[in-house]
C-alpha positions as CSV (number, residue, x, y, z in Angstrom):
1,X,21.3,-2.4,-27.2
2,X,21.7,-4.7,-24.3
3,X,22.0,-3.1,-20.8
4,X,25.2,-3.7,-19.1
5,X,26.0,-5.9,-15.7
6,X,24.6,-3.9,-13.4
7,X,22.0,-1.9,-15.0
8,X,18.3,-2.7,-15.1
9,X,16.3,-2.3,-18.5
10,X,13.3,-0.5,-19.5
11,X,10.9,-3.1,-18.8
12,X,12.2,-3.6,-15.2
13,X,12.2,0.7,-14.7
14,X,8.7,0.2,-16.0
15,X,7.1,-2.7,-13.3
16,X,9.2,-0.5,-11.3
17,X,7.3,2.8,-11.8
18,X,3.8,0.6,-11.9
19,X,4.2,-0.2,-8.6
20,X,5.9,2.9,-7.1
21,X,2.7,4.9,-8.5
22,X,-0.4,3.3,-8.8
23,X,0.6,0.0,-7.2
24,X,1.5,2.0,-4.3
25,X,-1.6,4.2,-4.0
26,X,-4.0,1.0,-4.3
27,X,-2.0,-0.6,-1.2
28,X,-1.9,2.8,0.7
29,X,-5.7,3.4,0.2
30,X,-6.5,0.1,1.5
31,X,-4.0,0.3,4.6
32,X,-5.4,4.0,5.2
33,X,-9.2,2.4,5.1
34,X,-8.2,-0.6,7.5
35,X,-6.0,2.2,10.1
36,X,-9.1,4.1,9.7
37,X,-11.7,1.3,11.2
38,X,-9.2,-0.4,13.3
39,X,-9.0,3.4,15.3
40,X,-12.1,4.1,14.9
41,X,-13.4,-0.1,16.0
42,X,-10.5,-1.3,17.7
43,X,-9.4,1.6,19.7
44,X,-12.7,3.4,20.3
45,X,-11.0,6.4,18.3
46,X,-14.0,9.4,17.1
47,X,-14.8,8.3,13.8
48,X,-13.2,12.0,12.4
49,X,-10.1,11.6,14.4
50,X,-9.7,8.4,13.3
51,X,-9.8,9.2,10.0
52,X,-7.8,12.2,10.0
53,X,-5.1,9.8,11.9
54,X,-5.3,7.4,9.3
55,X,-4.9,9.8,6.3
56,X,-1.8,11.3,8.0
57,X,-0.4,7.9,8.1
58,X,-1.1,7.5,4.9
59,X,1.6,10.5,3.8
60,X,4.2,8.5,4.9
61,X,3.3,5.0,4.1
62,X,3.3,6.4,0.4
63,X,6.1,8.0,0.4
64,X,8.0,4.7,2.2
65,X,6.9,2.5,-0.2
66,X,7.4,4.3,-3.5
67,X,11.3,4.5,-1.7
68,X,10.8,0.7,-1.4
69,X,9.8,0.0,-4.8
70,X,13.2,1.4,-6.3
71,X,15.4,-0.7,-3.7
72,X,14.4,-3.7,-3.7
73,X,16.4,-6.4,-6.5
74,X,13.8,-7.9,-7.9
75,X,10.5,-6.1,-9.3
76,X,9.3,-9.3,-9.4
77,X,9.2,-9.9,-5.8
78,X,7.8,-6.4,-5.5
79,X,4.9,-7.6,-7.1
80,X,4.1,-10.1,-5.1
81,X,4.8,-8.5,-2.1
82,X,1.9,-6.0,-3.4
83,X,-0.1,-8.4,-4.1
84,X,-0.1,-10.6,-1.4
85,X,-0.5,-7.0,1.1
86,X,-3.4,-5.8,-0.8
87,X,-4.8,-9.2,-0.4
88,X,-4.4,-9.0,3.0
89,X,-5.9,-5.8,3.4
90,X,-8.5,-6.1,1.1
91,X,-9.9,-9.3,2.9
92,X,-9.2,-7.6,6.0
93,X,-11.2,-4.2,5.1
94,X,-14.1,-6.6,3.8
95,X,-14.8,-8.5,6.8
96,X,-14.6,-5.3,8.6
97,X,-16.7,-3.8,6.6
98,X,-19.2,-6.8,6.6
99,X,-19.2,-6.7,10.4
100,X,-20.3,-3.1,11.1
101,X,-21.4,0.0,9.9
102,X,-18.9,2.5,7.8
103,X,-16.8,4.8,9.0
């Protein structure tokens, strides 16, 4: 049966639910790791407040992008969007990483 104007199909509910879930939670992680060492580095934050800061953050970053991923018109563009941020922040957490010691 072929979904009505309007409607999105299974396959689009599906990318959908990939990237509200564990999409989501790989981006968040690596934002929370970068908040984390940008306190804790950047800001001269205590390493635990940092991280306690961070994870906080975290909550709603979540929660603000698994909203995202169901209002967006195009999962496709959601995907790249993912991508191209946990590029970012992977390449980002790296070099920090490479440059000093861990949190």
């Amino acid at each position: 049966m072929k979904p009505r104007s309007g409607t999105i199909g299974r396959g689009e509910i599906a990318a959908r639910l990939l990237a509200a879930i564990p999409g989501n939670y790989l981006l968040t992680s690596l934002a929370t790791a970068c908040l984390a060492r940008l306190l804790w580095q950047g800001l001269g934050v205590d390493p635990a407040n940092a991280s306690v800061a961070a994870t906080l953050t975290s909550f709603l970053l979540f929660a603000v992008l698994a909203l995202v991923a169901f209002g967006v018109r195009s999962a496709g563009r959601l995907w790249l969007w993912l991508a191209g941020s946990g590029l970012l922040l992977g390449a980002g957490l790296w070099i920090s990483l490479m440059a000093g010691a861990r949190l």
